[in-house]
N, C-alpha and C positions, 0 to 999 in steps of 0.2 A: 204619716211620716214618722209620727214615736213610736208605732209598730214597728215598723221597715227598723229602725233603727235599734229597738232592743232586741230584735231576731236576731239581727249583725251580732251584735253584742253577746247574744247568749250562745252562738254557733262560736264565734271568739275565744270566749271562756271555755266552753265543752272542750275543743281542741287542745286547749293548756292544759285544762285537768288531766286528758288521758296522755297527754305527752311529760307530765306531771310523774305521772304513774308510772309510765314506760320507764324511768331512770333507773339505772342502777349506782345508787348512792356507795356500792364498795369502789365500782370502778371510777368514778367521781372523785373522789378520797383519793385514791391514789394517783391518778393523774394533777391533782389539787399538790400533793406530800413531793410528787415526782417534781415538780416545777419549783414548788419553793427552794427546793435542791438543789436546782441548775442555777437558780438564780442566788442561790448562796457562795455555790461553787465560782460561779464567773466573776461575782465583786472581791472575793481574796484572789484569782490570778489578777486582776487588774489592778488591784492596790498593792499586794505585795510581791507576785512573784516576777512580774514584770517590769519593777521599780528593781531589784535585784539585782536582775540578768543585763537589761541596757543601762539603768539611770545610775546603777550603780549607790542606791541610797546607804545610808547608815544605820548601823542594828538599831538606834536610838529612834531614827523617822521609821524605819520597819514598825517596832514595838509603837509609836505614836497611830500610825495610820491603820495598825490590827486597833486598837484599842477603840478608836474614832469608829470604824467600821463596827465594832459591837456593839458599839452605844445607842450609834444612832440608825435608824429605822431605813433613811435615805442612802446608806452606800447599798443596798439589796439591790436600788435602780441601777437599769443600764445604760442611763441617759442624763444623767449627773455632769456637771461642766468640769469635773477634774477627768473626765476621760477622754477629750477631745482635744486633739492633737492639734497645735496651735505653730503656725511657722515662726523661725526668729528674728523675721523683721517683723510681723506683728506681736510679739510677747508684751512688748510694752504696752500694749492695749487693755490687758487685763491684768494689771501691777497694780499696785496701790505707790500715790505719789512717790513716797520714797523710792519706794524699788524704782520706777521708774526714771525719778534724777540720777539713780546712782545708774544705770543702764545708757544712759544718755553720755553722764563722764566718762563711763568704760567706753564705748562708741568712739566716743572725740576723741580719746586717749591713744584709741587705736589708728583712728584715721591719720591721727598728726604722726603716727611711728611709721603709717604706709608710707606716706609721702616723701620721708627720707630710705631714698634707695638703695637696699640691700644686694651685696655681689658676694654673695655665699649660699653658698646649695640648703634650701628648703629639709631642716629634720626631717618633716613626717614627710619626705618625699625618698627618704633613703632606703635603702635593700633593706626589707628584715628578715634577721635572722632566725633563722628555725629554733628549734629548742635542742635538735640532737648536737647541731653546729655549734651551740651556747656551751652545751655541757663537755663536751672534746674538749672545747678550747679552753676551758673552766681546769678541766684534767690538764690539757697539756701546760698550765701556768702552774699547777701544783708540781706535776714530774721536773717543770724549770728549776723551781726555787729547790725541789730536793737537789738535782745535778750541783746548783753552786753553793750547798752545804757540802756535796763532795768535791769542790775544788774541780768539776768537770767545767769549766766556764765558754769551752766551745762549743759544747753538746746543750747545752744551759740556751746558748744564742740562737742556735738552730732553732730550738724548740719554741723561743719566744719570737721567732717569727713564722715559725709555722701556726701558734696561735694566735698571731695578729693577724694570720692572714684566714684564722677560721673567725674572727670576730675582733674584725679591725675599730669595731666602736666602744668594745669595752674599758670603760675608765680606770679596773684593777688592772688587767694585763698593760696598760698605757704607762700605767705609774711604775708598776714592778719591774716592766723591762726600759723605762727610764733608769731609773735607779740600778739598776743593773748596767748600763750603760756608762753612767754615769762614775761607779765605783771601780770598775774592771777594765772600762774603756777608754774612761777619761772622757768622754765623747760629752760635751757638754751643750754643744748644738742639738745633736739630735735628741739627749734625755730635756732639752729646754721643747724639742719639736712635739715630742710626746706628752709633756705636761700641758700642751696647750692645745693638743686633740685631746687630752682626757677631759681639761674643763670646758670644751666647747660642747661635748657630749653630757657632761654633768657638771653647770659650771657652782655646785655647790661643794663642791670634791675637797674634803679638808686636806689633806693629803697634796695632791696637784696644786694649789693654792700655796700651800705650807713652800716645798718644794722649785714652784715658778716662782715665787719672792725670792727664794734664796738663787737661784740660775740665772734670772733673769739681764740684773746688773753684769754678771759676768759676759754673758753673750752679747749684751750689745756692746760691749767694751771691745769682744775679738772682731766685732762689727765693724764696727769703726777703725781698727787699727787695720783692717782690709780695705777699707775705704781711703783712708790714707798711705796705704802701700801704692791702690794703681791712681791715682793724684801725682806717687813721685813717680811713677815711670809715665803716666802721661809727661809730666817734663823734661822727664832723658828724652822722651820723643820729639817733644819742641826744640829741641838743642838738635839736633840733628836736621839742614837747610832741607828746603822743597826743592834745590835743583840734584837731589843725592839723585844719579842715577838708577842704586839699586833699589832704594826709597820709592821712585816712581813704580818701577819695576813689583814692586812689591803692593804698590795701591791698586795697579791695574790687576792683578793678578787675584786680589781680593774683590773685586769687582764681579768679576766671572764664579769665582767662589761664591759670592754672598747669593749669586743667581742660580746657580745650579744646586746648593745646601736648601734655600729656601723653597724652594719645588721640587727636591728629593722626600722633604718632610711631609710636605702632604702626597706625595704618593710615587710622581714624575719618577719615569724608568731611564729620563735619560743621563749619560755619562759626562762627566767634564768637559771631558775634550767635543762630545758636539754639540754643548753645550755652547762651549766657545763659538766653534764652529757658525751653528745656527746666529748666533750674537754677531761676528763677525762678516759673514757672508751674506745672510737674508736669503739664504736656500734652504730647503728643505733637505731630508735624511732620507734616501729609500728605507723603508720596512721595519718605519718609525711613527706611532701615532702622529697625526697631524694636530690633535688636541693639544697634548705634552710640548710640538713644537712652537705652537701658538703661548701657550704657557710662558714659555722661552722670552719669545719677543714680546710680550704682556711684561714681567717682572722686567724687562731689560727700559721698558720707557717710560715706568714706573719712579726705577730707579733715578732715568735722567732725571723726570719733575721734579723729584725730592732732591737731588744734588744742584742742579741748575736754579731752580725757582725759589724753594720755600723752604732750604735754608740760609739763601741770605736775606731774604726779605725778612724785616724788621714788622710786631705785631705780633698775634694771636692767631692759633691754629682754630679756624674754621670748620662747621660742615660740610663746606664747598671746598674746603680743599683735602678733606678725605674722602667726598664721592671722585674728588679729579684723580686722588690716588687710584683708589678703584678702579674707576672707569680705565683706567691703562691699564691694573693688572688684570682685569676680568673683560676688557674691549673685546681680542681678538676673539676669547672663546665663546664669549656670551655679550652680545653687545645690545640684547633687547634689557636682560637684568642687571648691568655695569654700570654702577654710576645709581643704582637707587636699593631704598630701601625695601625690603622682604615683606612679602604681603601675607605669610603666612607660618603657620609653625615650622622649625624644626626641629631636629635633633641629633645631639654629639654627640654618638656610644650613649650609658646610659646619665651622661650631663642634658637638661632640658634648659633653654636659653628663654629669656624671657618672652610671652605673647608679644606678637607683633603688631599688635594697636599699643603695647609699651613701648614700643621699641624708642622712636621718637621724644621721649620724655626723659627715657633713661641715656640718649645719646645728648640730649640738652644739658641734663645735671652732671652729665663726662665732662663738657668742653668746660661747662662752669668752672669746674672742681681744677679741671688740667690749667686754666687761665687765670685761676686763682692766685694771685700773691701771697694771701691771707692762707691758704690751705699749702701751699705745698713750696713756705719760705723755710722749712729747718727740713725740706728732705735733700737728700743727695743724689746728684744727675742719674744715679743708676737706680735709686729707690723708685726715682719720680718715673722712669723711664719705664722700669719693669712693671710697678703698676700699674700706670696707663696702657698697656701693653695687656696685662691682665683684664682688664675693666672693661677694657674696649673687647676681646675675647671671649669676656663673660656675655657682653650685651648681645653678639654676634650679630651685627646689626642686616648683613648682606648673606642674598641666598647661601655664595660660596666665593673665594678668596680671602675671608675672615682674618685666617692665621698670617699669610701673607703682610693683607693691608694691614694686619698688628705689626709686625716685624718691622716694616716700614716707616710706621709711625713710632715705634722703640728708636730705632734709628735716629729719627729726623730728631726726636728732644735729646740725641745724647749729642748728633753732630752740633747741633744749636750750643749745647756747652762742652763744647771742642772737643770731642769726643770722637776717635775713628767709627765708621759704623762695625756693630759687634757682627760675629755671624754663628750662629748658631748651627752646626753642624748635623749630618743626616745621625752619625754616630751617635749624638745623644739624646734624637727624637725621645725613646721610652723615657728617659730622666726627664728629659722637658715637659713631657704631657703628667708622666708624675707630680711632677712639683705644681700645675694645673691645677690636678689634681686635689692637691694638697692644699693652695690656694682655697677652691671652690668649699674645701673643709673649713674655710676660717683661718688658716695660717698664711701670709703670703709671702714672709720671710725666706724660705726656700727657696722660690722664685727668686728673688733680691738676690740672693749669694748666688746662686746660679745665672744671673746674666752677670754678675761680679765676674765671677769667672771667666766668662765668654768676655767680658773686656780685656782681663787681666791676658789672657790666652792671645788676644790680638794684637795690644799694646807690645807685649815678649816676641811676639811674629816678628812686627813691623820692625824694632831696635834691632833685632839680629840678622834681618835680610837685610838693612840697611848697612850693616857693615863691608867692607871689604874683602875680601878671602884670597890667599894662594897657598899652595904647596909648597911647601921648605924642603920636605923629607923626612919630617918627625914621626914619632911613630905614631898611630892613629887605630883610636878606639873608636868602633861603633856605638851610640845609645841607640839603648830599645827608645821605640815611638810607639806611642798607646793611644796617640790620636786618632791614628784610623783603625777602625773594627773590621772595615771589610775589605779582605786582600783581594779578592774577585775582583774589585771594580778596579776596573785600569784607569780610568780618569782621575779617581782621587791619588793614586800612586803617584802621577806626575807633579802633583802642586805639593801634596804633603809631604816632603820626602825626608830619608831618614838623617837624622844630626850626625856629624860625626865633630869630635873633639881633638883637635891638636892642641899635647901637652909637652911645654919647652920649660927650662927654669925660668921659673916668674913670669911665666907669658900662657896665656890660654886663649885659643881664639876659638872658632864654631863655623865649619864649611857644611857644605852639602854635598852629596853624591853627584847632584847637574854642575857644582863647579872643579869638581877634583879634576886634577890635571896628572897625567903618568903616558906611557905609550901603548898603542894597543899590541893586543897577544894575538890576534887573528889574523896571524902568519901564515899558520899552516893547516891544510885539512885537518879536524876531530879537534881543534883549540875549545878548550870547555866541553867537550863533546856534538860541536856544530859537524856535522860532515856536508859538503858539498853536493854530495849526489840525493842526501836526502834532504836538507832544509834549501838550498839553493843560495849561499848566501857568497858574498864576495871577500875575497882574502884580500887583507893588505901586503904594499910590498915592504918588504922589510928593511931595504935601502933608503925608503922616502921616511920611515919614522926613525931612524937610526940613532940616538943619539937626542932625541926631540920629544918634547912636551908639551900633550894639547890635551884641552877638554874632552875627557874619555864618552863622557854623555851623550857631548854637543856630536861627538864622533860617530856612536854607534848608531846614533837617530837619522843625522845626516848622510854620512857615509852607506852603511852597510843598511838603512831603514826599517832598524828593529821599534819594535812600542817602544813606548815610555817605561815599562814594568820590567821589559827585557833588557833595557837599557841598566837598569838601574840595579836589576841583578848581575851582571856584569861587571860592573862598577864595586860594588860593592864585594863580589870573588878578587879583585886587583885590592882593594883596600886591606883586608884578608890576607894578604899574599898567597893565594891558592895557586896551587901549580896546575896551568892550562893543559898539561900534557898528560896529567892522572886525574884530575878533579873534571866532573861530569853531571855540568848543569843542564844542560837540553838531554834528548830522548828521540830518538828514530820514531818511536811510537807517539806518545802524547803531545810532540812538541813538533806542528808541520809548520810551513809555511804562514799557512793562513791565521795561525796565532803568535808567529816570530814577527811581523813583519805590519809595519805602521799601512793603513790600506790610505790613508791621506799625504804617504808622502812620496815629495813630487819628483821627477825621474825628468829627461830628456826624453824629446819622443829621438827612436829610431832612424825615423827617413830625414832627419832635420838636415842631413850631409847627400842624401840619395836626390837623384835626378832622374828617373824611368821608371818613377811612379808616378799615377797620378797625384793635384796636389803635393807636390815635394821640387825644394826642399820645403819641410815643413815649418809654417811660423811662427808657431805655438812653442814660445819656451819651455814650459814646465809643465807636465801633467802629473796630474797623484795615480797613484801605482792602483788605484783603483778603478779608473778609469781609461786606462791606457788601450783595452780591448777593446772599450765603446770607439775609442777614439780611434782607431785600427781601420776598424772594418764601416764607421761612418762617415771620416772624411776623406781614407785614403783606398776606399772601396779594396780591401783586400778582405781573400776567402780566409777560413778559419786556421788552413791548414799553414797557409804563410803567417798569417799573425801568432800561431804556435811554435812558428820557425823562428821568428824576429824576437818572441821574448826568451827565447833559450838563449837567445845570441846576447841579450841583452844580461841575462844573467850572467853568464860566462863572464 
């Protein structure tokens, strides 16, 4: 067996010796010289160069940890405990006590800042901008400030907003064209708006800081003396009884306004007038979304709830009573998602609304904050209003009718302090979602003045329709109106119409185009350039107005059943004193029938006198001029070529 065993042993050995032998000790050496190499090389990228480029260290820990790494023999390893990446809810595991309490405070510190809810757009969540964009805009605040050393202060203005708008976050161009603003403009509002986007971007900004100390006092001063302007015309409007006729006139009329403005803004193609329409009748539009009409009757029983129910009931607004708003404006369109909260993300252009496992938390700390006495006892019904309005838009708590069921609820807290509801107009959608905007930046004072205004605009409506109006025969100027932006939409023409002013000594009153009173000029074929044989329209006789004065409006709608727009252009050629027999408002060409002529208004049928037709005489008082051919040939079974005969006659 010790045989057996040192044979092993020496065949063992023999093997090592000549494998011994076989080495070649250069190539050894170098692959030996190669390795210590790499492993030199790999412990400085990992200590230094890579602490540089991410961690961003200081030349001072650089020079420590080169220094540390020559020293000692252990950074060569590549398995050293400072090279192993450690996640940051575990870091406190390998801290030393201290470090660790102080990580523990930052932690808490941080959690008690999450849980009061922020309604301002997330910094590192914002556009960045390039470096080319940086540097334009950088030039184009230099070319500024040259311009208003040469006294160019328009070309100065341009410029400072064309580089706000290459780099709307920079806190020098914010400040500089504040201050430019501020010295050339007088504009103290907006150079206050601009010092408080520069320090929300940088709120260390000596400058901006300096600057908003000094503005600050002033603006809220012009603040408030707006706020106490519509306070006094709220009370010219209490002085003025609930049984004024034109008063009623005037709220119903706001009524169909507030519904057709607030679903123009989100997107609704449809027009005042079938706006009304849909409102008033509960029929449908041929060759009209049925979505947009549903829309219609959604905001229309929206509105009831909030005027009928919740605001005269006494208490606190609920989340049961903004899912019931809801649920009426978004019933007929969407009646699976009306009435509940969004079960998932989404998003407004490039605004992001909070997660929808938030949502719920951040609609509890709303109602808290809005039912507060403690929080919201020194704001004013329109601060309180627009904010909440804001907040609730911020949260965006429902898939879709968002901005609506805000509007609504803007509404309900201003009527609760007697307050007509505001409306907010298709016209100034861009400015609205601006000032949104502008909010989501950390300012929400914009907002504030801007439903100011939307008060103030409505409070000025209601006193002046409320008044009385006639014709004397003074002489009468037109005002421009800059309310409406869009002359194409025939439905806003009819409600907005334009002012005109009768001035007498010591007397000034305010009519409208739908009350003026004079006689009509469509006497004769080509009056204003209507001809007969091309627009098809009816002359009056000239013995019946002889002498006599009537509502020119109520005249040309009813009578001859031109639109609203055509009406009113008319009216306004007589206000004018344009002479009918050379002045040439209509057009053979652009101006046919089918855009002269109201398709909703109502006519006598034809055979209502005839006896040897079927069905006749007819019982149907009134049909709209739109329907008259359905009505022809469906219940008085006549061919095409008679119901072409009967409306020529009918024209005539």
């Amino acid at each position: 067996m010790s045989l057996i065993s040192r044979i092993i042993q020496f065949c063992i050995l023999h093997r090592f010796v000549e494998r011994w032998r076989s080495i070649d000790f250069r190539q050894s050496l170098t692959t030996m010289c190669l390795f210590l190499l790499l492993s030199f090389i790999t412990s400085i990228i990992l200590n230094i160069l890579i602490p540089i480029l991410f961690i961003k260290t200081s030349p001072s820990s650089i020079s420590s940890s080169l220094s540390s790494s020559s020293s000692s023999s252990s950074s060569l390893s590549l398995f050293t405990s400072s090279h192993i990446f450690f996640p940051p809810d575990i870091t406190s595991l390998r801290c030393s006590s201290p470090q660790n309490h102080e990580l523990q405070t930052h932690y808490s510190q941080e959690k008690s800042l999450n849980t009061k809810r922020k309604y301002t757009k997330d910094p590192s969540k914002q556009k960045n901008i390039s470096s080319d964009l940086r540097q334009e805009a950088e030039t184009s605040l230099h070319l500024a400030l040259r311009l208003i050393a040469e006294n160019k202060f328009e070309k100065a203005r341009k410029v400072f907003e064309h580089a706000l708008t290459l780099d709307p976050y920079n806190s020098e161009i914010l400040v500089e064209y504040g201050q430019f603003l501020e010295h050339h403009h007088n504009d103290l509002i907006r150079a206050e708006n601009l010092y408080t986007r520069a320090l929300v971007k940088q709120p260390t900004n000596p400058r901006a800081l300096e600057l908003k100390k000094r503005t600050l006092p002033l603006v809220e001063e012009i603040d408030q003396k707006k706020f106490i302007f519509i306070d006094n015309l709220l009370q010219e409007l209490y002085r003025i009884p609930d049984t004024n006729p034109y008063l009623r006139r005037a709220k119903r009329d706001a009524y169909y306004l507030h519904i057709y403005h607030s679903n123009a803004i989100e997107g609704n193609t449809l027009n005042l007038r079938e706006t009304r329409h849909i409102v008033e009748t509960r029929m449908a539009i041929g060759g009209k979304s049925l979505i947009e009409q549903q829309e219609v009757l959604g905001l229309d029983l929206a509105l009831q709830y909030v005027n009928c129910t919740l605001v005269n009931r006494l208490g606190s607004i609920t989340r049961e009573d903004i899912f019931e708003i809801h649920r009426r404006v978004l019933g007929f369109v969407d009646p699976i998602e009306a009435g509940h909260l969004r079960q998932h993300q989404v998003y407004v252009g490039s605004f992001v609304p909070p997660a929808a496992e938030d949502v719920p938390s951040y609609l509890d700390d709303f109602l808290i904050w809005l039912n507060s006495l403690e929080d919201t006892r020194d704001l004013h019904a329109i601060e309180l209003a627009a904010i909440a309005h804001y907040k609730f838009v911020y949260i965006h708590p429902f898939i879709d009718g968002n901005g609506r069921t805000g509007r609504l609820l803007m509404n309900l807290i201003l009527m609760r302090s007697g307050f007509p509801p505001v409306i907010i107009k298709k016209s100034d959608r861009l400015a609205y979602y601006s000032y949104l905007d502008q909010a989501n930046d950390g300012d929400v004072r914009p907002l504030i003045r801007f439903i100011a205004k939307c008060t103030e605009r409505t409070l000025t409506e209601f006193i002046h329709q409320s008044q009385p109006t006639r014709s004397t025969g003074q002489e009468l100027t037109l005002a421009d109106d800059d309310d409406d932006g869009d002359e194409n939409n025939d439905g806003i023409n009819l409600i907005e119409e334009r002012i005109i002013i009768i001035s007498k000594k010591k007397f000034q009153r305010s009519i409208t185009c739908r009350s003026y009173c004079g006689q009509c000029p469509l006497t004769f074929d080509g009056a204003f350039g209507l001809i007969q044989s091309c627009h098809q329209h009816q002359l009056c006789s000239s013995s019946k107005i002889l002498n006599k004065n009537i509502c020119l409006y109520q005249h040309f709608h009813s009578k001859h059943g031109f639109t609203g727009e055509i009406s009113i252009r008319l009216v306004r050629a007589i206000i004018h004193q344009e002479n009918p027999y050379e002045t040439k408002l209509f057009s053979s060409i652009n101006d046919t029938p089918l855009t002269l002529y109201d398709p909703y208004h109502k006519v006598k049928c034809p055979l209502s006198t005839r006896y040897d037709i079927i069905n006749t005489p007819c019982l149907t008082q009134e049909i709209t001029r739109k329907s008259i051919r359905r009505h022809l040939f469906g219940v008085h079974r006549l061919d095409h070529q008679t119901i072409d005969k009967l409306i020529k006659e009918m024209i005539k």
